[in-house]
Jmol script that loads the backbone (N, CA, C; Angstrom):
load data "model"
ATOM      1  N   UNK A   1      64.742 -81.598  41.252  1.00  0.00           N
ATOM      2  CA  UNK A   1      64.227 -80.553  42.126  1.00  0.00           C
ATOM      3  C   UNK A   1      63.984 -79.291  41.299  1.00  0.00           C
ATOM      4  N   UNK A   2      62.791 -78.805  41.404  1.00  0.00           N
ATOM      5  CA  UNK A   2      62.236 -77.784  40.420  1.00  0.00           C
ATOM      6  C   UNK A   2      62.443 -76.602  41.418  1.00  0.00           C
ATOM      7  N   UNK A   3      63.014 -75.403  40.902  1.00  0.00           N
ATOM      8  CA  UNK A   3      63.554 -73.746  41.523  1.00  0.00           C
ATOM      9  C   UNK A   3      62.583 -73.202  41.296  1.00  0.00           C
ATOM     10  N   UNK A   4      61.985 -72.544  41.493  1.00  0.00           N
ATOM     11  CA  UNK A   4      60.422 -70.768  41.197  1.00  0.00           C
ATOM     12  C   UNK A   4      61.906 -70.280  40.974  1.00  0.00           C
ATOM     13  N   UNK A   5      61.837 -69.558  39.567  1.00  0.00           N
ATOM     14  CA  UNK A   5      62.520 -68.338  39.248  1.00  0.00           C
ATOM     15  C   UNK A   5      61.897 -67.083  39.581  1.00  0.00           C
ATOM     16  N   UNK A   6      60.297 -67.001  39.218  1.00  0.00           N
ATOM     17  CA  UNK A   6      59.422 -65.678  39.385  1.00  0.00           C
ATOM     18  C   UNK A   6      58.255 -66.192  40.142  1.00  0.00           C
ATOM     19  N   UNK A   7      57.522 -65.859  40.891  1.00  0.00           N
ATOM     20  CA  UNK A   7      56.532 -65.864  41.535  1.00  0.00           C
ATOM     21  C   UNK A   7      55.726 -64.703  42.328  1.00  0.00           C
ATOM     22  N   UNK A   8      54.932 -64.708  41.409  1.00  0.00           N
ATOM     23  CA  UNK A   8      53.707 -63.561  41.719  1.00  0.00           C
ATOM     24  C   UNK A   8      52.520 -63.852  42.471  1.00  0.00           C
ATOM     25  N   UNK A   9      52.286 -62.857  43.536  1.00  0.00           N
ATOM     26  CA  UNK A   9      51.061 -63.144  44.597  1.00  0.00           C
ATOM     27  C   UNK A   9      49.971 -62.098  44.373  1.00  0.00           C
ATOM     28  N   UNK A  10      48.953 -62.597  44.047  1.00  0.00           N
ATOM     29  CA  UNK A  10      48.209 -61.506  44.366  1.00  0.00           C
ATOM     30  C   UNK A  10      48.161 -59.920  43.771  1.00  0.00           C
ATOM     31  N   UNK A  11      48.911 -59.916  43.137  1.00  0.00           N
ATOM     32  CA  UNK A  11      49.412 -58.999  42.556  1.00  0.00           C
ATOM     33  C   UNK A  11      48.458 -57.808  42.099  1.00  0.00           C
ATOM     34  N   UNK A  12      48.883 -56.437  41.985  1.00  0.00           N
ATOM     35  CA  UNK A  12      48.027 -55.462  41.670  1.00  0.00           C
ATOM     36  C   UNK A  12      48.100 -54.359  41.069  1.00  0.00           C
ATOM     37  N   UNK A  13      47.833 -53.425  40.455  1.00  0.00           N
ATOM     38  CA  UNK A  13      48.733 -51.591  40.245  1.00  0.00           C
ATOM     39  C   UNK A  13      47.279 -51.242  39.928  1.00  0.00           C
ATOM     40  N   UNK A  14      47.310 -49.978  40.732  1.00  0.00           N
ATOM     41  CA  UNK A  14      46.288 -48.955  40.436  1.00  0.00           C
ATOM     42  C   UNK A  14      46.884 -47.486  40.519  1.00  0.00           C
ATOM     43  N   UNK A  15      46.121 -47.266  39.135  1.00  0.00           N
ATOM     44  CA  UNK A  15      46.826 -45.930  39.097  1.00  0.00           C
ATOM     45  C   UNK A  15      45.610 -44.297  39.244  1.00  0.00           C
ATOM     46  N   UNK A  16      45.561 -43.255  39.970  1.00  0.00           N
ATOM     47  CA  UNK A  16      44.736 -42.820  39.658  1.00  0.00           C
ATOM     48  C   UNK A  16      44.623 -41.719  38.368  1.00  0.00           C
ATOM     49  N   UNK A  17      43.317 -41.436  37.701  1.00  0.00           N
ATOM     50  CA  UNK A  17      43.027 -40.956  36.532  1.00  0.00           C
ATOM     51  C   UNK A  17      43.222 -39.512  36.910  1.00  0.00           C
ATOM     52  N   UNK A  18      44.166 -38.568  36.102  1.00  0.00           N
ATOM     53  CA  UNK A  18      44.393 -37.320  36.506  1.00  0.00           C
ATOM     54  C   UNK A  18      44.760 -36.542  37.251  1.00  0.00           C
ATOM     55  N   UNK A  19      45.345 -37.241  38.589  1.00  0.00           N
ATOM     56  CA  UNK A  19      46.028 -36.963  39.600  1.00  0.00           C
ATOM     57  C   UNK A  19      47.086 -36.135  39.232  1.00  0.00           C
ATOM     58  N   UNK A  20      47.632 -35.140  39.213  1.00  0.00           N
ATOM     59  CA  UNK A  20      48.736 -34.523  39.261  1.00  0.00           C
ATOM     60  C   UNK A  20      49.913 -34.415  40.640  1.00  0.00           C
ATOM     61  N   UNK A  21      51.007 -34.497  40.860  1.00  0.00           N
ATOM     62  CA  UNK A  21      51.576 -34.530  41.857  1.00  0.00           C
ATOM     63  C   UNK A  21      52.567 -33.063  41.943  1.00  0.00           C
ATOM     64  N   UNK A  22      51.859 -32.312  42.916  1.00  0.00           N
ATOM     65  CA  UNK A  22      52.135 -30.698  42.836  1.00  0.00           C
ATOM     66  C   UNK A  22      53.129 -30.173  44.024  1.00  0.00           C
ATOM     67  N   UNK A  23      54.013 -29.885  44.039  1.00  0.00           N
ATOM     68  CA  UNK A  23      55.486 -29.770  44.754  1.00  0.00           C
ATOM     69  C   UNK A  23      54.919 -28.660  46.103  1.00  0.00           C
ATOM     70  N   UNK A  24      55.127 -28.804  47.116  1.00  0.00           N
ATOM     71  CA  UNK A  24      54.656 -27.754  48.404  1.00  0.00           C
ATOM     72  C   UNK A  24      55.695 -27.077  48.355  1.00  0.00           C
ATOM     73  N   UNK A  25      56.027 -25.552  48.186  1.00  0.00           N
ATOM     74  CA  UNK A  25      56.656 -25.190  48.591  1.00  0.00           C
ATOM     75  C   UNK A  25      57.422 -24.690  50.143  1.00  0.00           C
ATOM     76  N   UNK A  26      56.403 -24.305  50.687  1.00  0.00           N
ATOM     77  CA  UNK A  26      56.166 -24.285  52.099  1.00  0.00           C
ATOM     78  C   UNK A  26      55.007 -24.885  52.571  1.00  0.00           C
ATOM     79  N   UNK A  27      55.338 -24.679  53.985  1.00  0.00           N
ATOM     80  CA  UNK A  27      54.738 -25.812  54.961  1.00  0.00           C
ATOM     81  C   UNK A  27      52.959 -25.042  54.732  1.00  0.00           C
ATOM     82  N   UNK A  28      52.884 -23.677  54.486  1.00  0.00           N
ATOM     83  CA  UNK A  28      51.699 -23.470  54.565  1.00  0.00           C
ATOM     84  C   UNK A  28      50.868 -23.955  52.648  1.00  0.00           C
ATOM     85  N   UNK A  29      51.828 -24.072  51.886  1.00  0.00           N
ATOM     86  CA  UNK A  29      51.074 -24.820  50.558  1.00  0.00           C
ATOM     87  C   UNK A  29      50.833 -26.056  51.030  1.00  0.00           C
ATOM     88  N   UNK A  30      51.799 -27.116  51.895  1.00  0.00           N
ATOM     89  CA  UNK A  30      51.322 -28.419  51.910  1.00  0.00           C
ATOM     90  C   UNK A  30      49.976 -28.524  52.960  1.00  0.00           C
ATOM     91  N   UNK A  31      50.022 -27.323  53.425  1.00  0.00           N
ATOM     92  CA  UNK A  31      48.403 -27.551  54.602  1.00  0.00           C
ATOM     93  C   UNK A  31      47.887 -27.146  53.682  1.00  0.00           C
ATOM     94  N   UNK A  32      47.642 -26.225  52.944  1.00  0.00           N
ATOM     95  CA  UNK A  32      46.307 -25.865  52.231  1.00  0.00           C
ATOM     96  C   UNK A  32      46.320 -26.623  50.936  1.00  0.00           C
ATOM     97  N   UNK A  33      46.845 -27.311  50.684  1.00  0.00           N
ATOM     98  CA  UNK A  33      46.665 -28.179  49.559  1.00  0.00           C
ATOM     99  C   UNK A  33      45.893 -29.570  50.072  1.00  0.00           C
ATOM    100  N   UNK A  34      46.210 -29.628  51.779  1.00  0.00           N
ATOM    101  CA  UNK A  34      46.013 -31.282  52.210  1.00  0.00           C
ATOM    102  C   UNK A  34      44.178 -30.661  52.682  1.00  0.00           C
ATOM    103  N   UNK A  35      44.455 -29.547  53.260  1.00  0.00           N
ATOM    104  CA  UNK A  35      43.024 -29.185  53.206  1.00  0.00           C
ATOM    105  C   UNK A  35      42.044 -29.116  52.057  1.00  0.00           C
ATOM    106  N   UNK A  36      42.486 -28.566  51.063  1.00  0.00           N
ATOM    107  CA  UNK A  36      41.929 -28.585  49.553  1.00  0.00           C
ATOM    108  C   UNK A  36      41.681 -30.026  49.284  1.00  0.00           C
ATOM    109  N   UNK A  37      42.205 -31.029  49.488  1.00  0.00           N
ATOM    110  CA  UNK A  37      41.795 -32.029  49.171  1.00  0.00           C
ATOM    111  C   UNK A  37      40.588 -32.749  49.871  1.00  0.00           C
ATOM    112  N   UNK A  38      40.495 -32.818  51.163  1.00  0.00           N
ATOM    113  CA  UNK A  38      39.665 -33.337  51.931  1.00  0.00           C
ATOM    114  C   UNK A  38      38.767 -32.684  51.645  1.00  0.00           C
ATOM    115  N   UNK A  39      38.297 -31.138  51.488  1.00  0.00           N
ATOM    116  CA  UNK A  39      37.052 -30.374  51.282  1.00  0.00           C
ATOM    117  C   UNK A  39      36.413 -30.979  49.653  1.00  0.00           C
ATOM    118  N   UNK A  40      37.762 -31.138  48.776  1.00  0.00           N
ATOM    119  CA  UNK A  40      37.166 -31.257  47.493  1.00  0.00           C
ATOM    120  C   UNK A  40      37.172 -33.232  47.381  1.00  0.00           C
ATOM    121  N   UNK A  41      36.636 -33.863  48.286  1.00  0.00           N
ATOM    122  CA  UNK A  41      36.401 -35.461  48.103  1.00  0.00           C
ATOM    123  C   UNK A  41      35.352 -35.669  47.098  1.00  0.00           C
ATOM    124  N   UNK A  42      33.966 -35.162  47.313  1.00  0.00           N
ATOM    125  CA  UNK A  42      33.073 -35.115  46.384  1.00  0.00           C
ATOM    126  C   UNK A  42      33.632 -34.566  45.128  1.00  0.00           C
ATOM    127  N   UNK A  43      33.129 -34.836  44.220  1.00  0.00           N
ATOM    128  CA  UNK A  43      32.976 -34.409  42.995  1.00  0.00           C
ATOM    129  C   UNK A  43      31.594 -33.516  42.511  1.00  0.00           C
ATOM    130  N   UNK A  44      31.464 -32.896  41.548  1.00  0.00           N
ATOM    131  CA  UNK A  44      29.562 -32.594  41.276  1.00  0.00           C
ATOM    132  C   UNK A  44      28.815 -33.420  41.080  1.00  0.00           C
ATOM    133  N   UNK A  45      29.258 -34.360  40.671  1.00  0.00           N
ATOM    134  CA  UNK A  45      28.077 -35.509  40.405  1.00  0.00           C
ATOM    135  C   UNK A  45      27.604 -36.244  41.495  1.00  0.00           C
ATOM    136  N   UNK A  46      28.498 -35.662  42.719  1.00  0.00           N
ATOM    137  CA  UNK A  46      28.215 -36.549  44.255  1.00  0.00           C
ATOM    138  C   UNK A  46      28.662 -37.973  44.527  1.00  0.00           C
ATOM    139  N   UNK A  47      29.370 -38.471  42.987  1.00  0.00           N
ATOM    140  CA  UNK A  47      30.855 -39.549  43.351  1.00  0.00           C
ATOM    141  C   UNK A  47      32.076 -38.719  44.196  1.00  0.00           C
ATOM    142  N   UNK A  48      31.839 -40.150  44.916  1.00  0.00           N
ATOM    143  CA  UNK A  48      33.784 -39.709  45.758  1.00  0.00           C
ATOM    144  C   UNK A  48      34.878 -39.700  44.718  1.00  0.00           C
ATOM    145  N   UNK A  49      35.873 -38.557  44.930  1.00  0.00           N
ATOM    146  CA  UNK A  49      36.926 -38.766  43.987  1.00  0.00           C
ATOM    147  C   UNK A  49      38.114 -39.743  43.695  1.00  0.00           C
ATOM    148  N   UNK A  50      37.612 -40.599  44.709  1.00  0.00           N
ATOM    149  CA  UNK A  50      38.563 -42.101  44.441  1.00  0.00           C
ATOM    150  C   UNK A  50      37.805 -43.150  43.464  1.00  0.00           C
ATOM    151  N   UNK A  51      36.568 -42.443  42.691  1.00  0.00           N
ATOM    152  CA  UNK A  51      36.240 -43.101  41.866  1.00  0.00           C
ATOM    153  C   UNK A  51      37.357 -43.163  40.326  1.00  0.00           C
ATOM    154  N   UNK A  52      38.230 -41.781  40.112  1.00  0.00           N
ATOM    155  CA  UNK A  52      39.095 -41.508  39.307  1.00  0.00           C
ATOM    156  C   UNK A  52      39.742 -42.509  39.069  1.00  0.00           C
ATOM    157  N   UNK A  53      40.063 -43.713  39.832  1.00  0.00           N
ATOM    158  CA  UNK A  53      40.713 -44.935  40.091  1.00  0.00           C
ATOM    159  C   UNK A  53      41.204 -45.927  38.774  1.00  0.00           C
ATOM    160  N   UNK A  54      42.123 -46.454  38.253  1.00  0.00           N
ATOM    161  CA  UNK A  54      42.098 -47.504  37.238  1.00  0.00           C
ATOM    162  C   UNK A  54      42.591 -49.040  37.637  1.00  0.00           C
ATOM    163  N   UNK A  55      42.321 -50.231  37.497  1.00  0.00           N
ATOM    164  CA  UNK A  55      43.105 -51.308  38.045  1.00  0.00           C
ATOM    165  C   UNK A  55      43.669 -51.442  36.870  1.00  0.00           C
ATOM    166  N   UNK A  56      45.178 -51.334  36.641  1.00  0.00           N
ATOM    167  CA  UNK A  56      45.956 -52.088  35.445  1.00  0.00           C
ATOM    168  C   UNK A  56      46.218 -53.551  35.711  1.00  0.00           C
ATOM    169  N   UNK A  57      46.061 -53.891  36.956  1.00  0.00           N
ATOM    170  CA  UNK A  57      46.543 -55.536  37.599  1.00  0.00           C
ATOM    171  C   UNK A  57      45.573 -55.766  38.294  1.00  0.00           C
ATOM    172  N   UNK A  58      44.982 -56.527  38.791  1.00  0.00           N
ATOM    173  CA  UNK A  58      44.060 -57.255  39.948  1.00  0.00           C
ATOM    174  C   UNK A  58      44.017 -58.688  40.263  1.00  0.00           C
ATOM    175  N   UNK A  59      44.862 -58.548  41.285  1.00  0.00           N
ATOM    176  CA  UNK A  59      44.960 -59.990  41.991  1.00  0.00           C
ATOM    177  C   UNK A  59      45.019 -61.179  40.643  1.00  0.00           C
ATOM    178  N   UNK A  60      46.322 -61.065  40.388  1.00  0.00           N
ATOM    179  CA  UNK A  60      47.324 -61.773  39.234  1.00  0.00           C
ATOM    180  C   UNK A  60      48.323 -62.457  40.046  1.00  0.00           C
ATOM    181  N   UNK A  61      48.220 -64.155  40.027  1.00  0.00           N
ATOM    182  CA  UNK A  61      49.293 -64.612  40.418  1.00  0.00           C
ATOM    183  C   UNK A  61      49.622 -65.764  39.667  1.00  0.00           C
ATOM    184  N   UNK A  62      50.650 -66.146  39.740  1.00  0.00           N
ATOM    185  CA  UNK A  62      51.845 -66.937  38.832  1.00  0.00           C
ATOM    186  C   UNK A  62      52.856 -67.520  39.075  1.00  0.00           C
ATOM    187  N   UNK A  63      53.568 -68.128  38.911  1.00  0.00           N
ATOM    188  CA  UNK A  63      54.837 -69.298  39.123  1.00  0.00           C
ATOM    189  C   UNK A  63      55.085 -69.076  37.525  1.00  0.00           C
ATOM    190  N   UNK A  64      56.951 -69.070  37.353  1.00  0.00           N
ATOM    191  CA  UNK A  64      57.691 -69.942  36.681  1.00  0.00           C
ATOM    192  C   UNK A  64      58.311 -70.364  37.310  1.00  0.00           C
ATOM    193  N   UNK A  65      58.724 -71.632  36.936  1.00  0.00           N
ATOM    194  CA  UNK A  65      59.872 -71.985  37.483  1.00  0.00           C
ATOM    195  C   UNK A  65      61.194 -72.084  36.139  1.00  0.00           C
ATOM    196  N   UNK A  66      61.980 -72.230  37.208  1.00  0.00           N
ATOM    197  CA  UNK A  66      63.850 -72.247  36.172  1.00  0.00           C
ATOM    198  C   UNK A  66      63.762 -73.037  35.201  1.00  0.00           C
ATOM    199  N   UNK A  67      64.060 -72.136  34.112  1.00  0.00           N
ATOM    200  CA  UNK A  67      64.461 -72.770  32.622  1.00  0.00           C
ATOM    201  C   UNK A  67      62.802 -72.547  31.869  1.00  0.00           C
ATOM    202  N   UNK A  68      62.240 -71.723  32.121  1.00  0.00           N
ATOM    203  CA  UNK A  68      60.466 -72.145  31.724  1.00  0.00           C
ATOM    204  C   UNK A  68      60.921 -70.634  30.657  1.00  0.00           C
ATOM    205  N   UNK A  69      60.015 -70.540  30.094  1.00  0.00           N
ATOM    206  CA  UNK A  69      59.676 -69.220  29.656  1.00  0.00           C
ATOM    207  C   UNK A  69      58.211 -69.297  29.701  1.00  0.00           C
ATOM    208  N   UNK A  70      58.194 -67.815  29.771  1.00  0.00           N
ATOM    209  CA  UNK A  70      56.542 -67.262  29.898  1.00  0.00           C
ATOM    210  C   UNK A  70      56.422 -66.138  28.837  1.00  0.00           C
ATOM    211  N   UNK A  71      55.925 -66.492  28.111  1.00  0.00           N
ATOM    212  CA  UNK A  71      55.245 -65.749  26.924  1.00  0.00           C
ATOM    213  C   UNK A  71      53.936 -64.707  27.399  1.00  0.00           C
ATOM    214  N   UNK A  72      53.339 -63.444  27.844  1.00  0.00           N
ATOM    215  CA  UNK A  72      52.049 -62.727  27.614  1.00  0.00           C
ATOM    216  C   UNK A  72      51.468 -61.923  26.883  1.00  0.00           C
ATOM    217  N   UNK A  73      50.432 -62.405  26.137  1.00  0.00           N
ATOM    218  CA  UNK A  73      49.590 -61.938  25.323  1.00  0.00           C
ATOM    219  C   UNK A  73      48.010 -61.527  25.989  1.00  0.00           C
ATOM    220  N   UNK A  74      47.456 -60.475  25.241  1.00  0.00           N
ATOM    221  CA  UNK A  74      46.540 -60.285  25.306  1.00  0.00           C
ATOM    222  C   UNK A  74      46.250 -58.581  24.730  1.00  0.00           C
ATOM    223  N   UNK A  75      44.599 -58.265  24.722  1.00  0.00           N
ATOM    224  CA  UNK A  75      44.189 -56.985  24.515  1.00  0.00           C
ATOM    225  C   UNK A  75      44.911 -55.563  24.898  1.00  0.00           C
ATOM    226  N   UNK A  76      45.019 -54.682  23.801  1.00  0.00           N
ATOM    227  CA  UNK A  76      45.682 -53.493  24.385  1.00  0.00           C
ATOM    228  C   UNK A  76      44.504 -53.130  25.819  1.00  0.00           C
ATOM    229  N   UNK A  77      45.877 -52.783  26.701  1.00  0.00           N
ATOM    230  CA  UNK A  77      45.043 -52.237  28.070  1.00  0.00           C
ATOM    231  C   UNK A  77      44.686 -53.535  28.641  1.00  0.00           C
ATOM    232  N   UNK A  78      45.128 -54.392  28.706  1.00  0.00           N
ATOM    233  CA  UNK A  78      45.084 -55.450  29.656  1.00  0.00           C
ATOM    234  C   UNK A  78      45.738 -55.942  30.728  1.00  0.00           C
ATOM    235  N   UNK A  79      47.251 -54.715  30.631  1.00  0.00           N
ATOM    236  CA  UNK A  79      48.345 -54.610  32.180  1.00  0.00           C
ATOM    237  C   UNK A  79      49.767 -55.463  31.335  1.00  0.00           C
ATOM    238  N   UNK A  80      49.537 -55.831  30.169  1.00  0.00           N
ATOM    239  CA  UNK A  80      50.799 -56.312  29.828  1.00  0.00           C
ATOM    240  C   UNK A  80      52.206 -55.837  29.651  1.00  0.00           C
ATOM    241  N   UNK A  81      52.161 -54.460  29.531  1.00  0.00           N
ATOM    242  CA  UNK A  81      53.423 -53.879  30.059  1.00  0.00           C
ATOM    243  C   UNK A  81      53.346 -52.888  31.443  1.00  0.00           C
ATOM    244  N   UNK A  82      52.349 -52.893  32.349  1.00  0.00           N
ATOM    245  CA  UNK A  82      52.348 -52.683  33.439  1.00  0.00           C
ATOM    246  C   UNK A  82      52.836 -53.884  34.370  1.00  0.00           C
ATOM    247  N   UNK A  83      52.490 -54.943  33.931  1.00  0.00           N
ATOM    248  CA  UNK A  83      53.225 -56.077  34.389  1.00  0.00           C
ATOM    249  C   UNK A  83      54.725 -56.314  34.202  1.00  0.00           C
ATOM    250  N   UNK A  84      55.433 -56.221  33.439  1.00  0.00           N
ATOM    251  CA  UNK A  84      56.991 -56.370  32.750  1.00  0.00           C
ATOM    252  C   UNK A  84      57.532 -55.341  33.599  1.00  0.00           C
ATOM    253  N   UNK A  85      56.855 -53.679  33.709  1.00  0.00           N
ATOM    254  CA  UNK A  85      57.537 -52.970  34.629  1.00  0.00           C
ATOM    255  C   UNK A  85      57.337 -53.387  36.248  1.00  0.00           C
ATOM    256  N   UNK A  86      56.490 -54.261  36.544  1.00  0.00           N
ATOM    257  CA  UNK A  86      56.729 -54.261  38.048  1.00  0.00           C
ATOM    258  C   UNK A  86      57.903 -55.297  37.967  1.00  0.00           C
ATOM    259  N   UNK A  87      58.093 -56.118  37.257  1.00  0.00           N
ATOM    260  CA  UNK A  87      59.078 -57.407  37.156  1.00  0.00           C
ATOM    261  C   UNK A  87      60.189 -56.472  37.181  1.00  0.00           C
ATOM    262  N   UNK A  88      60.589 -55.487  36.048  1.00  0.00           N
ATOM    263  CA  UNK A  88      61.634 -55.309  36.095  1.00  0.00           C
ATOM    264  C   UNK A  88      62.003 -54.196  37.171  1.00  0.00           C
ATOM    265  N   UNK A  89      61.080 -53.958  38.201  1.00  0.00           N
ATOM    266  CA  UNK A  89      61.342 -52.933  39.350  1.00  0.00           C
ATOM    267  C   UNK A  89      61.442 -51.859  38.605  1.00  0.00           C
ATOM    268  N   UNK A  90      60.837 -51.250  37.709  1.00  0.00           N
ATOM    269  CA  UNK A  90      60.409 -50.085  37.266  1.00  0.00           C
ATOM    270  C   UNK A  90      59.342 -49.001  38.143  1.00  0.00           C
ATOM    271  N   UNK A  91      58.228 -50.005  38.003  1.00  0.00           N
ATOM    272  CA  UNK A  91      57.273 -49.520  39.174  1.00  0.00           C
ATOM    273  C   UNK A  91      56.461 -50.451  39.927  1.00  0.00           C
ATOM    274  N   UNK A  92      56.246 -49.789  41.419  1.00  0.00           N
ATOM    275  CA  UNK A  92      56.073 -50.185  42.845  1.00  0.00           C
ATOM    276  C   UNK A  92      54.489 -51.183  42.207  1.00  0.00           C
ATOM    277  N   UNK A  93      54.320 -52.405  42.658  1.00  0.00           N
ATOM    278  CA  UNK A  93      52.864 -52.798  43.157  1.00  0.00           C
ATOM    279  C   UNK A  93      51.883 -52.018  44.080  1.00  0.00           C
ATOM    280  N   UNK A  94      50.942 -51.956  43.705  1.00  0.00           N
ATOM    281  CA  UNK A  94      49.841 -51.296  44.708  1.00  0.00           C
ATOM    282  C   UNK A  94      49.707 -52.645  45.928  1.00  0.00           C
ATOM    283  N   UNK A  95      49.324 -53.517  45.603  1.00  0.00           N
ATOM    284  CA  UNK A  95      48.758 -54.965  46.143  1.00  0.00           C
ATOM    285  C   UNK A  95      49.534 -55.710  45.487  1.00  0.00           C
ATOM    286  N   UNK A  96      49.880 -56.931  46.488  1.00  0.00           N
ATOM    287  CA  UNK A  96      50.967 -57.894  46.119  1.00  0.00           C
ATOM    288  C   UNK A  96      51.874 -57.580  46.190  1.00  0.00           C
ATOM    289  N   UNK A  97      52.480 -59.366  45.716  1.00  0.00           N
ATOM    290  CA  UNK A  97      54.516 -59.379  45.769  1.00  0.00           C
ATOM    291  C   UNK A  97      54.662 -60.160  44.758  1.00  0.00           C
ATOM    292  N   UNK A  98      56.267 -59.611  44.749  1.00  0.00           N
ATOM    293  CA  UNK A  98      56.904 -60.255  43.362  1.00  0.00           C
ATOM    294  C   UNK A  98      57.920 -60.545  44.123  1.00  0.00           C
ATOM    295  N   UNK A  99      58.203 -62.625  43.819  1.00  0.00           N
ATOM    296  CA  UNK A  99      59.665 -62.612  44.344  1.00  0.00           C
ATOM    297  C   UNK A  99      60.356 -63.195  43.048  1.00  0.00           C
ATOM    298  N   UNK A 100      61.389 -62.336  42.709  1.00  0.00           N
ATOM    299  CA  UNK A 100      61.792 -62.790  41.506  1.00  0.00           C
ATOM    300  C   UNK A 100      63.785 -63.339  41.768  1.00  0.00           C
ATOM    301  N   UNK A 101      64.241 -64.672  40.757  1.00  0.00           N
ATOM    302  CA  UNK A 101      65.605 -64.867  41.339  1.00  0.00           C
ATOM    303  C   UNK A 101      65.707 -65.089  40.215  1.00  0.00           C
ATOM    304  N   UNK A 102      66.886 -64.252  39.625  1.00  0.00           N
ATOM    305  CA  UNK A 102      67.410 -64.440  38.164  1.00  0.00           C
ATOM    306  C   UNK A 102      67.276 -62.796  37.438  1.00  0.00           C
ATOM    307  N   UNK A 103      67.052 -62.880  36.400  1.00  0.00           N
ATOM    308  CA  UNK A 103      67.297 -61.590  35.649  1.00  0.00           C
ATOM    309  C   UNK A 103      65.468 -61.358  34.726  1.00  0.00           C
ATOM    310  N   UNK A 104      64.945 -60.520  34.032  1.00  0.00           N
ATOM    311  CA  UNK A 104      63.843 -60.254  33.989  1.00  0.00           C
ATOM    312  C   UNK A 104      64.443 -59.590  32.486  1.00  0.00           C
ATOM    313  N   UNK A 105      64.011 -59.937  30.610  1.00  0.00           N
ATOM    314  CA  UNK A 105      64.233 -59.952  29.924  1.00  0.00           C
ATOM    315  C   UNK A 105      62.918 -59.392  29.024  1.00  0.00           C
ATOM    316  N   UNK A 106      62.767 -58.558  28.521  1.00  0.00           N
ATOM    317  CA  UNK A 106      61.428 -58.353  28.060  1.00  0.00           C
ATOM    318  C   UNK A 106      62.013 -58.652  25.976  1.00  0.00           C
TER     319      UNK A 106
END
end "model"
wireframe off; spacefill off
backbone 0.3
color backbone group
């Protein structure tokens, strides 16, 4: 009888390009900041600003099962240590799940 140690669905991380995350001090910075945003959607070039967007993962899925090892290789910028941190619950998936049983070893 073969166990799934790791199994990945669908999997995803997007991160956006230049986003800064800016602290409200009061309730009237977090309105005029949430307003500032909606007014500033466009950009000058007349792209929406969710074009800023990067996929480090896109719909990546996988099985090991117990006792396997999984070796990943590939091109710098291809999600290979964006991947290892969602395994090791470092950071959240955008899209997808990870069900992992056992320990996560980089």
């Amino acid at each position: 009888m073969s166990e799934i140690a790791i199994r990945v669905s669908h999997l995803g991380k997007q991160y956006k390009i230049g986003a800064r995350r800016q602290r409200a001090d009061t309730l009237r910075d977090a309105i005029a900041g949430t307003a500032k945003g909606l007014l500033s959607g466009f950009t000058a070039k007349g792209r929406h600003a969710e074009d800023n967007t990067i996929w480090a993962l896109q719909d990546v899925s996988f099985e090991v099962q117990r006792g396997e090892v999984l070796g990943v290789i590939g091109r710098n910028g291809a999600g290979k240590s964006t991947l290892l941190k969602i395994l090791s619950r470092i950071t959240e998936p955008t899209t997808g799940e990870v069900d992992l049983h056992g320990r996560v070893g980089s």
